[in-house]
LUMFI-721786 format. One record per atom (N, C-alpha, C): atom name; x, y, z; residue number from 1; residue in three letters. Coordinates in steps of 0.001 Angstrom, whole numbers. Layout:
N
<atom site="CA" px="X" py="Y" pz="Z" pos="NUM" code="ALA"/>
...
//
This chain:
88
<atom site="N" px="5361" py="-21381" pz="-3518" pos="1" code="UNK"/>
<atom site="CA" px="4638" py="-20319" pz="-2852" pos="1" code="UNK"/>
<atom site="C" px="4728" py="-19010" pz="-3640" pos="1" code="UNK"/>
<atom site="N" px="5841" py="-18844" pz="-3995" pos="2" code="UNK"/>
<atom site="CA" px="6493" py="-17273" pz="-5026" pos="2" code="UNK"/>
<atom site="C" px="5606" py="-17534" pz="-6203" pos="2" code="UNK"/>
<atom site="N" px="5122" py="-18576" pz="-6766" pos="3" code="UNK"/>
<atom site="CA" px="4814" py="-18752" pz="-8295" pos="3" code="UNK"/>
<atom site="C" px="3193" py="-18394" pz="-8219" pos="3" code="UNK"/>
<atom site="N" px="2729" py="-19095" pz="-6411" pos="4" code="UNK"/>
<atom site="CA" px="1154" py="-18680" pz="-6632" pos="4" code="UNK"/>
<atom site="C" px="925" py="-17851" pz="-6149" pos="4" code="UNK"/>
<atom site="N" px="1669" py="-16629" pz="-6182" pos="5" code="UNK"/>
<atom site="CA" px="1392" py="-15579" pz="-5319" pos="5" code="UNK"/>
<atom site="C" px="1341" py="-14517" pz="-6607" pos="5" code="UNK"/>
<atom site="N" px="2588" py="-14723" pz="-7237" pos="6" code="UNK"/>
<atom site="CA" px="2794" py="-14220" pz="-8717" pos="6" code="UNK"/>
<atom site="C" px="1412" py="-14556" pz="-9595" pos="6" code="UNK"/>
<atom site="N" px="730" py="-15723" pz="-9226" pos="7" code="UNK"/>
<atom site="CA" px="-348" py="-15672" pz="-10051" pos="7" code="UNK"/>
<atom site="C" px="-880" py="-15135" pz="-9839" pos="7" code="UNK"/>
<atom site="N" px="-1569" py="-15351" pz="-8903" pos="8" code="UNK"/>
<atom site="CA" px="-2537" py="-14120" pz="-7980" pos="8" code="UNK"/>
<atom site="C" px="-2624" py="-12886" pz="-8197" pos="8" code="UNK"/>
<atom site="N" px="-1230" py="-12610" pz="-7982" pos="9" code="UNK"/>
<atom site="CA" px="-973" py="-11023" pz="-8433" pos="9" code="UNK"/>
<atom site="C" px="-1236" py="-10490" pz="-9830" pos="9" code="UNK"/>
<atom site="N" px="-599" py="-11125" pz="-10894" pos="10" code="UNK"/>
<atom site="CA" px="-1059" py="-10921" pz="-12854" pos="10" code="UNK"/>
<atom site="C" px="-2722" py="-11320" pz="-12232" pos="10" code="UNK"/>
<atom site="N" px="-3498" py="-12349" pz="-12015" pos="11" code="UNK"/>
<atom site="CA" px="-4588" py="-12232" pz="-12336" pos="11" code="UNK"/>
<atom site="C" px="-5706" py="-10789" pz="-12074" pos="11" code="UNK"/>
<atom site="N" px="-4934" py="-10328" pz="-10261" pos="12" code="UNK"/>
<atom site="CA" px="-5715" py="-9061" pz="-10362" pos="12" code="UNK"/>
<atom site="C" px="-5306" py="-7810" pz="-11344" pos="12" code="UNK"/>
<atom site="N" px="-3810" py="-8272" pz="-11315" pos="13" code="UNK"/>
<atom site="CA" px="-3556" py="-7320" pz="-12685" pos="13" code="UNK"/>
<atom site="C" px="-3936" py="-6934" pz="-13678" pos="13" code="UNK"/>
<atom site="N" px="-4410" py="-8279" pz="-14478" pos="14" code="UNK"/>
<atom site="CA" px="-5266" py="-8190" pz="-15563" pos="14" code="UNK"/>
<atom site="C" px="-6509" py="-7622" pz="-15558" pos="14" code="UNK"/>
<atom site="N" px="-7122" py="-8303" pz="-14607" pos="15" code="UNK"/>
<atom site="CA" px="-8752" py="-7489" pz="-14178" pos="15" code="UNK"/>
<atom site="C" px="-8535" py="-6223" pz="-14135" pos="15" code="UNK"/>
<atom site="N" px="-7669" py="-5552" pz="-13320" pos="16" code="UNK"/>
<atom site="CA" px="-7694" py="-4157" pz="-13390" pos="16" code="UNK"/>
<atom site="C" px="-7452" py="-3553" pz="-14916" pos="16" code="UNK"/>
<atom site="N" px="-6542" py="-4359" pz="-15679" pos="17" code="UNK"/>
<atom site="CA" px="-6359" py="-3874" pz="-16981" pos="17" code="UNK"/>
<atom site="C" px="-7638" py="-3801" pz="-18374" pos="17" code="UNK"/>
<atom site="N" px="-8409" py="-4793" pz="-17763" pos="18" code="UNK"/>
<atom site="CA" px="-9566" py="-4659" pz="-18431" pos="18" code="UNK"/>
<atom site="C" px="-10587" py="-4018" pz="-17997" pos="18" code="UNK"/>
<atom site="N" px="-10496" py="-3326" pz="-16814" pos="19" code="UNK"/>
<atom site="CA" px="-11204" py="-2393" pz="-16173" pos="19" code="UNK"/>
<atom site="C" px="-11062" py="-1395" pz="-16632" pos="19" code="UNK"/>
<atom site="N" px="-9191" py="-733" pz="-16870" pos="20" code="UNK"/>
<atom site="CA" px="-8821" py="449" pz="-17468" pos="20" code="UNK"/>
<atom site="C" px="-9267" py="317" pz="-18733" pos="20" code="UNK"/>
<atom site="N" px="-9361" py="-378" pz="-19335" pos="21" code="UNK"/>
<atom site="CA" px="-9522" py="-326" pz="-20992" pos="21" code="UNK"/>
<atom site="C" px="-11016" py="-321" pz="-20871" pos="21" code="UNK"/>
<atom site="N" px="-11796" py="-910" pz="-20087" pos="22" code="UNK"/>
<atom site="CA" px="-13412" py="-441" pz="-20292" pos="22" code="UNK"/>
<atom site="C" px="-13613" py="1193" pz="-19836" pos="22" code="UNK"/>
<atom site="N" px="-13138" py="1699" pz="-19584" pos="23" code="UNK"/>
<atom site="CA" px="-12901" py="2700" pz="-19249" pos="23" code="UNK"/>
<atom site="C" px="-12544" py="3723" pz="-20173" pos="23" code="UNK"/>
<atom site="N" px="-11398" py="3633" pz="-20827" pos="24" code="UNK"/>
<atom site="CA" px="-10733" py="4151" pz="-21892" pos="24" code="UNK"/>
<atom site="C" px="-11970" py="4364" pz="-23076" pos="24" code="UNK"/>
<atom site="N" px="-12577" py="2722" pz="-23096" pos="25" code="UNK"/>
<atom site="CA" px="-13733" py="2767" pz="-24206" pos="25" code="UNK"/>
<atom site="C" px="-14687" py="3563" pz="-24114" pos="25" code="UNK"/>
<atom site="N" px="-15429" py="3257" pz="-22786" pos="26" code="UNK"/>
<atom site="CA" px="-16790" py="3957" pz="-22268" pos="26" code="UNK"/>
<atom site="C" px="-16261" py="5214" pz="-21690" pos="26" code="UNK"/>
<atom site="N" px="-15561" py="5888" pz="-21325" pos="27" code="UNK"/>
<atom site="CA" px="-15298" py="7298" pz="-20512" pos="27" code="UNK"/>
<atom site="C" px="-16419" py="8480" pz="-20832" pos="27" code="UNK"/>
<atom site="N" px="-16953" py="8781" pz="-20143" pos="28" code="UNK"/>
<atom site="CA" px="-17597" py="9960" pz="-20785" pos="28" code="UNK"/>
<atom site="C" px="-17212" py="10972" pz="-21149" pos="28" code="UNK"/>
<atom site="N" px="-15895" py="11485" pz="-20654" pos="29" code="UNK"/>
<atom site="CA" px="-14735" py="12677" pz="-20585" pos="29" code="UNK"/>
<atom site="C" px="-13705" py="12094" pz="-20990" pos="29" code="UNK"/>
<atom site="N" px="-12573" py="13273" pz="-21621" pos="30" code="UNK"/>
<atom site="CA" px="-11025" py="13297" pz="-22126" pos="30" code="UNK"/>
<atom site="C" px="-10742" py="12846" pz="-20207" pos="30" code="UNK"/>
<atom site="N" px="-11287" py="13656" pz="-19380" pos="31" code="UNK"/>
<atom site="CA" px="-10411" py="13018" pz="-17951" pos="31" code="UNK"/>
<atom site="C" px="-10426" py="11696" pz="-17854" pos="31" code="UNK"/>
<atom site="N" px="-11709" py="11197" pz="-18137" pos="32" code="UNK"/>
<atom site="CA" px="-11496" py="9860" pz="-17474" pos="32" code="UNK"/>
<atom site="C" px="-10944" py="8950" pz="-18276" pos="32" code="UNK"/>
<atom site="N" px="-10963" py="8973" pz="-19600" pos="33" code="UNK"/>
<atom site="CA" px="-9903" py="8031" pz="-20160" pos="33" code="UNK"/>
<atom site="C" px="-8617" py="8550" pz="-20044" pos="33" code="UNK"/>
<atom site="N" px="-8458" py="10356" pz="-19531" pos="34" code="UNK"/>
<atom site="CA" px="-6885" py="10065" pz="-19221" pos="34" code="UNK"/>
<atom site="C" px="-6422" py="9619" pz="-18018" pos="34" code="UNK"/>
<atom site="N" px="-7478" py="9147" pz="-17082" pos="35" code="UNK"/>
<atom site="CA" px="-6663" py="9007" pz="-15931" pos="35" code="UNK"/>
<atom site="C" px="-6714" py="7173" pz="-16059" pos="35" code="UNK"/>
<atom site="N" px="-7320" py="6183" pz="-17086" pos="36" code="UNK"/>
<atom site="CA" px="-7644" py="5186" pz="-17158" pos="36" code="UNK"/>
<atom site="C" px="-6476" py="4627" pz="-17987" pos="36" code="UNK"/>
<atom site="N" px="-6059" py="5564" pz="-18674" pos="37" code="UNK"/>
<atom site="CA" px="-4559" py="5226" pz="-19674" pos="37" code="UNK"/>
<atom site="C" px="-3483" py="5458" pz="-18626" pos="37" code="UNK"/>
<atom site="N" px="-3309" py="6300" pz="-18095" pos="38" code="UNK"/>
<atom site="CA" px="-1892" py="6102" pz="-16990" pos="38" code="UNK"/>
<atom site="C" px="-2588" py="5147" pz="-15787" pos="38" code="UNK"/>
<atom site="N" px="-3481" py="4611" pz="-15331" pos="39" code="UNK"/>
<atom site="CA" px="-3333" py="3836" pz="-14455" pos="39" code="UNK"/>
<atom site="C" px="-3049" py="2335" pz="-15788" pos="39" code="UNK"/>
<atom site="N" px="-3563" py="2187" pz="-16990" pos="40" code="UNK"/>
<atom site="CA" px="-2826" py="949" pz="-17839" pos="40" code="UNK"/>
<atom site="C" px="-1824" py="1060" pz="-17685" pos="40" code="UNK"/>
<atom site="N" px="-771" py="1916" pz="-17962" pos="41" code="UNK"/>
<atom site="CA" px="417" py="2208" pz="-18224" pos="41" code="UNK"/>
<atom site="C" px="1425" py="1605" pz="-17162" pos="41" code="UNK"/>
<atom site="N" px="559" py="1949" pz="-15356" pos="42" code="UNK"/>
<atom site="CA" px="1233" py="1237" pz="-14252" pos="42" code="UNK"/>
<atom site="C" px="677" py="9" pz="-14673" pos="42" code="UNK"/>
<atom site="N" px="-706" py="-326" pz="-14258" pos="43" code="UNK"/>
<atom site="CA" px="-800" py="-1678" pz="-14313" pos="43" code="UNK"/>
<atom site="C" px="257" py="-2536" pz="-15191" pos="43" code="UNK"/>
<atom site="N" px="479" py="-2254" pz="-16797" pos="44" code="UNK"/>
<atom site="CA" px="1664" py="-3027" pz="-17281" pos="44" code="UNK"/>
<atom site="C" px="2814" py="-3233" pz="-16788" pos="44" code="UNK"/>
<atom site="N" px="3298" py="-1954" pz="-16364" pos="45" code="UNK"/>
<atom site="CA" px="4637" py="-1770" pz="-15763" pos="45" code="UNK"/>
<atom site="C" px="4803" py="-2971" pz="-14361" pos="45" code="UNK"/>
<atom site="N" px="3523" py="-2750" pz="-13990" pos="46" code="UNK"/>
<atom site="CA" px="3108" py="-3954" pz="-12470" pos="46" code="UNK"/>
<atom site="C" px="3558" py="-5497" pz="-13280" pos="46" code="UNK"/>
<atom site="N" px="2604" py="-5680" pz="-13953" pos="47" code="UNK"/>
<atom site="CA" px="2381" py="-6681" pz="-14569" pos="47" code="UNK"/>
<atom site="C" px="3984" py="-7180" pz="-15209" pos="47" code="UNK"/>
<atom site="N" px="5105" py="-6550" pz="-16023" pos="48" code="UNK"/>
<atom site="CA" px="5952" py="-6366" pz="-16189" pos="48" code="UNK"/>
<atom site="C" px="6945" py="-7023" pz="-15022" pos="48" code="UNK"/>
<atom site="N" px="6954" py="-6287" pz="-13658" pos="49" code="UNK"/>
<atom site="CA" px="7573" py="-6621" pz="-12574" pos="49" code="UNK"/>
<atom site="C" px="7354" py="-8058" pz="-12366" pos="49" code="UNK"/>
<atom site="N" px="5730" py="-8514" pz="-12351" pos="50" code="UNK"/>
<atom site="CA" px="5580" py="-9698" pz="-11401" pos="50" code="UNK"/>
<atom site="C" px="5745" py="-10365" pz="-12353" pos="50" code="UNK"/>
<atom site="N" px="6128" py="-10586" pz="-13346" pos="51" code="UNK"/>
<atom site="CA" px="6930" py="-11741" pz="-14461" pos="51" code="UNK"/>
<atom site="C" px="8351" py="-11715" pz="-14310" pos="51" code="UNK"/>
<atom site="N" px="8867" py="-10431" pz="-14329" pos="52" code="UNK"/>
<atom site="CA" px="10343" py="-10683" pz="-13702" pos="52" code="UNK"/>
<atom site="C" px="10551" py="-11760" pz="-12441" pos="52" code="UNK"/>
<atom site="N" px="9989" py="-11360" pz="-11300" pos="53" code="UNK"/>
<atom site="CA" px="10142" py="-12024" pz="-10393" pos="53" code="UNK"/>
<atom site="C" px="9309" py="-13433" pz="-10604" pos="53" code="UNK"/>
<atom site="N" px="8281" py="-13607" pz="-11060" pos="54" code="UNK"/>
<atom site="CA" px="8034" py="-15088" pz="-11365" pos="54" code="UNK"/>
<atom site="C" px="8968" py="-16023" pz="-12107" pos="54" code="UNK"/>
<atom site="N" px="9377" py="-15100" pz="-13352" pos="55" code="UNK"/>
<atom site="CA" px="11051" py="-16120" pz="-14064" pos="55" code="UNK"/>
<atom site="C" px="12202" py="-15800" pz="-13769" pos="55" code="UNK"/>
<atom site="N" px="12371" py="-15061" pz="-12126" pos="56" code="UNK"/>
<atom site="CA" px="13544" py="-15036" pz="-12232" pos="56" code="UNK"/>
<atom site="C" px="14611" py="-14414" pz="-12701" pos="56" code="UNK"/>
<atom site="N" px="14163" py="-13083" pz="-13386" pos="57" code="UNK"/>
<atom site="CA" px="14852" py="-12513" pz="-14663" pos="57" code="UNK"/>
<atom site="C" px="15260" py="-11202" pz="-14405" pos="57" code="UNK"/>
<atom site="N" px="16269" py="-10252" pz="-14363" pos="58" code="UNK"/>
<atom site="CA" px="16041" py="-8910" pz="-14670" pos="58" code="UNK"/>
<atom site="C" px="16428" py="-8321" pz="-16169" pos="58" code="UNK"/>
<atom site="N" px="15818" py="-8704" pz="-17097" pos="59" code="UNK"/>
<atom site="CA" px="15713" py="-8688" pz="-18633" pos="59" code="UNK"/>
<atom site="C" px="14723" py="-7715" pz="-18881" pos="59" code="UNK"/>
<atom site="N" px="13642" py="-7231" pz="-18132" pos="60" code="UNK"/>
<atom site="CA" px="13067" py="-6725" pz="-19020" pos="60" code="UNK"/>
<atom site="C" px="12813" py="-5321" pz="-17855" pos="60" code="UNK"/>
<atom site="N" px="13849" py="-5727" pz="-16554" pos="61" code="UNK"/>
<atom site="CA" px="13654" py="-3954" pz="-15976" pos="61" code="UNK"/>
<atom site="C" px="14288" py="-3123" pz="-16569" pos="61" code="UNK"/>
<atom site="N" px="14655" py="-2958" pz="-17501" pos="62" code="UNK"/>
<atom site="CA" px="15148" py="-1210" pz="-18524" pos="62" code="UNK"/>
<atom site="C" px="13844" py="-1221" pz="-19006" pos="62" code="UNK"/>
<atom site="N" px="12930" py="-2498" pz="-19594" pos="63" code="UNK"/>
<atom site="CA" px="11507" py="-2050" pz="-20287" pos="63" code="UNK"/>
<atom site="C" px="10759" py="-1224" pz="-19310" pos="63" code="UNK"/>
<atom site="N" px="10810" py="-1544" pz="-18050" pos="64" code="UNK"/>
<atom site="CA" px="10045" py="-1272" pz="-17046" pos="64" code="UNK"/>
<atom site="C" px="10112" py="471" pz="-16811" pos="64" code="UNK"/>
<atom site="N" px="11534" py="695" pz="-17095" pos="65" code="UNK"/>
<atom site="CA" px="12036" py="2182" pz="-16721" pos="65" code="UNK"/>
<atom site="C" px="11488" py="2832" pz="-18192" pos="65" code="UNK"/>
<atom site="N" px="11505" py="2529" pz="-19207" pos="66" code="UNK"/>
<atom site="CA" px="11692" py="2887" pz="-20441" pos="66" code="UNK"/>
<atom site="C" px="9578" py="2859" pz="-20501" pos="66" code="UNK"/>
<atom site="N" px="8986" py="1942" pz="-19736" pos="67" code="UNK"/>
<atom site="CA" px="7424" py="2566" pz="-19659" pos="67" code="UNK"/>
<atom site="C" px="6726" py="3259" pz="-18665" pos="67" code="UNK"/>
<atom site="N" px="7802" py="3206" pz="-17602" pos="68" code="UNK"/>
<atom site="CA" px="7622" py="4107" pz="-16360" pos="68" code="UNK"/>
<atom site="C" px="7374" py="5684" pz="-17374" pos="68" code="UNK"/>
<atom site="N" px="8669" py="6027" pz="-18031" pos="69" code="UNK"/>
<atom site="CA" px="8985" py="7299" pz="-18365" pos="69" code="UNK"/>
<atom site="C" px="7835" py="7835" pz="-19406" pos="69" code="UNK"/>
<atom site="N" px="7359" py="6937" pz="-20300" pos="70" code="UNK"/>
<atom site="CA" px="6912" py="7372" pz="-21348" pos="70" code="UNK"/>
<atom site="C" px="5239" py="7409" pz="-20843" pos="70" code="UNK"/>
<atom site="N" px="5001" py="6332" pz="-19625" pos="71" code="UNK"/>
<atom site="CA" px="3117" py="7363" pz="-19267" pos="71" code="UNK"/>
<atom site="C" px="3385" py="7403" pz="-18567" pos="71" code="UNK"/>
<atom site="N" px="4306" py="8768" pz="-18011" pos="72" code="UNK"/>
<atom site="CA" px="4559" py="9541" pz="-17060" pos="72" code="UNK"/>
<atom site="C" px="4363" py="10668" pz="-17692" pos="72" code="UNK"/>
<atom site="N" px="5469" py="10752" pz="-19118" pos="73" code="UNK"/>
<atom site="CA" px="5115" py="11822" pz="-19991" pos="73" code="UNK"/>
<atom site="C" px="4111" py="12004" pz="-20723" pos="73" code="UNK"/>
<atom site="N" px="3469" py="10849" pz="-20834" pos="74" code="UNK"/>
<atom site="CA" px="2261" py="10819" pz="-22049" pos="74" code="UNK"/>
<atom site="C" px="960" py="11209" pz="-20635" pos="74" code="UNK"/>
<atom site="N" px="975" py="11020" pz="-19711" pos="75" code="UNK"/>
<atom site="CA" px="99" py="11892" pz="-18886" pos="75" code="UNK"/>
<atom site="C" px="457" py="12945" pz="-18451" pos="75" code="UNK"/>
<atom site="N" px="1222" py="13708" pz="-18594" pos="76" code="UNK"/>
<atom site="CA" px="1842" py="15100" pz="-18122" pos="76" code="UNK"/>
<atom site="C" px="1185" py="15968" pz="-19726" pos="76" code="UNK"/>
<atom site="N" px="1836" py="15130" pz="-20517" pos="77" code="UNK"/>
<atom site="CA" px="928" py="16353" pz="-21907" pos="77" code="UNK"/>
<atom site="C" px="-490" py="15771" pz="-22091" pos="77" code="UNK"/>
<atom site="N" px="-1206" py="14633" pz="-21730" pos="78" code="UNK"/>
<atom site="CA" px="-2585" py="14651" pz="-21419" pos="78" code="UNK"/>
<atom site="C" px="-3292" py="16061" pz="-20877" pos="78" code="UNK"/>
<atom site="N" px="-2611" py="16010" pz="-19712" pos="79" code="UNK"/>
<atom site="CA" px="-3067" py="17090" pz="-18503" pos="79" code="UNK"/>
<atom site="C" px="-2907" py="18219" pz="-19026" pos="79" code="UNK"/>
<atom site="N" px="-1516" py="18545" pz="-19669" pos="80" code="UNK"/>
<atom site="CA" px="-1614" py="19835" pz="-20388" pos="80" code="UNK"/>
<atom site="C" px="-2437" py="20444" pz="-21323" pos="80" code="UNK"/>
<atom site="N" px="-2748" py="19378" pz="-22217" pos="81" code="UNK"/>
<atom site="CA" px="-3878" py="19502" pz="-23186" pos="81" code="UNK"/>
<atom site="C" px="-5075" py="19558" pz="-22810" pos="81" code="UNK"/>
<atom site="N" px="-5762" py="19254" pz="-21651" pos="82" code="UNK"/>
<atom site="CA" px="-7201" py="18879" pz="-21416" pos="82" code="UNK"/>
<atom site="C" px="-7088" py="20391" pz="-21029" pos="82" code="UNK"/>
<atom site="N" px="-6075" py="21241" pz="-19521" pos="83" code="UNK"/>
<atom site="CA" px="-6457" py="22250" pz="-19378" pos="83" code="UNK"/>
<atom site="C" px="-6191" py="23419" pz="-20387" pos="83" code="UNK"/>
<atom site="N" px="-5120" py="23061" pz="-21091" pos="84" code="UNK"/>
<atom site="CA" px="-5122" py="24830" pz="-22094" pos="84" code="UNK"/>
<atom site="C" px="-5353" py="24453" pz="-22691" pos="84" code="UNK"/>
<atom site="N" px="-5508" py="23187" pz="-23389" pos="85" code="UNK"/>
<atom site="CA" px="-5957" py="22896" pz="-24880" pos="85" code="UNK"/>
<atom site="C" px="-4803" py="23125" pz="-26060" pos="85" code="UNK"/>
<atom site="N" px="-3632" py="22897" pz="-25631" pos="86" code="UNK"/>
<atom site="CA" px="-2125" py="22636" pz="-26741" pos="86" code="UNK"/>
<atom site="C" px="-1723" py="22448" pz="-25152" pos="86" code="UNK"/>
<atom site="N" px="-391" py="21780" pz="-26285" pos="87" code="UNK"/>
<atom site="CA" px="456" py="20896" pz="-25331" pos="87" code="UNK"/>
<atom site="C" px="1748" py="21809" pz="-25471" pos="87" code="UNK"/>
<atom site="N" px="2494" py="22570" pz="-26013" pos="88" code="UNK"/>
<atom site="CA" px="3567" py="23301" pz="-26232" pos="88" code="UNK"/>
<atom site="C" px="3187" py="25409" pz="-25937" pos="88" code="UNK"/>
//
């Protein structure tokens, strides 16, 4: 039951991930591919989780924390940059 639920779950995962990345491609604006790169960023992190729990594993939750942090930050200086235009 856990394994087809886990599927289920990566498959909408993925869809959404190729949603964000059509997105990223086609955006008409710096906004919308930045808001299409931090929703990838969860989606992996998602995607990430429901493999842990499909094998059973907690091996790769420090990866999980370690991509939580980095498009958290990599959309915080997105945002900074789109409105003042520099990031520092």
């Amino acid at each position: 039951m856990v394994a087809t639920v886990a599927t289920l779950c990566l498959f909408g995962l993925f869809i959404a991930a190729v949603l964000c990345l059509t997105r990223i491609i086609i955006g008409p604006r710096a906004a919308d591919r930045a808001v299409a790169f931090d929703t990838l960023s969860t989606v992996i992190v998602g995607m990430i989780c429901v493999l842990c729990v499909l094998w059973n594993s907690t091996l790769y939750f420090d990866a999980v924390w370690i991509l939580t942090l980095v498009g958290f930050i990599g959309s915080a200086a997105i945002a900074k940059y789109l409105t003042r235009g520099r990031i520092f």
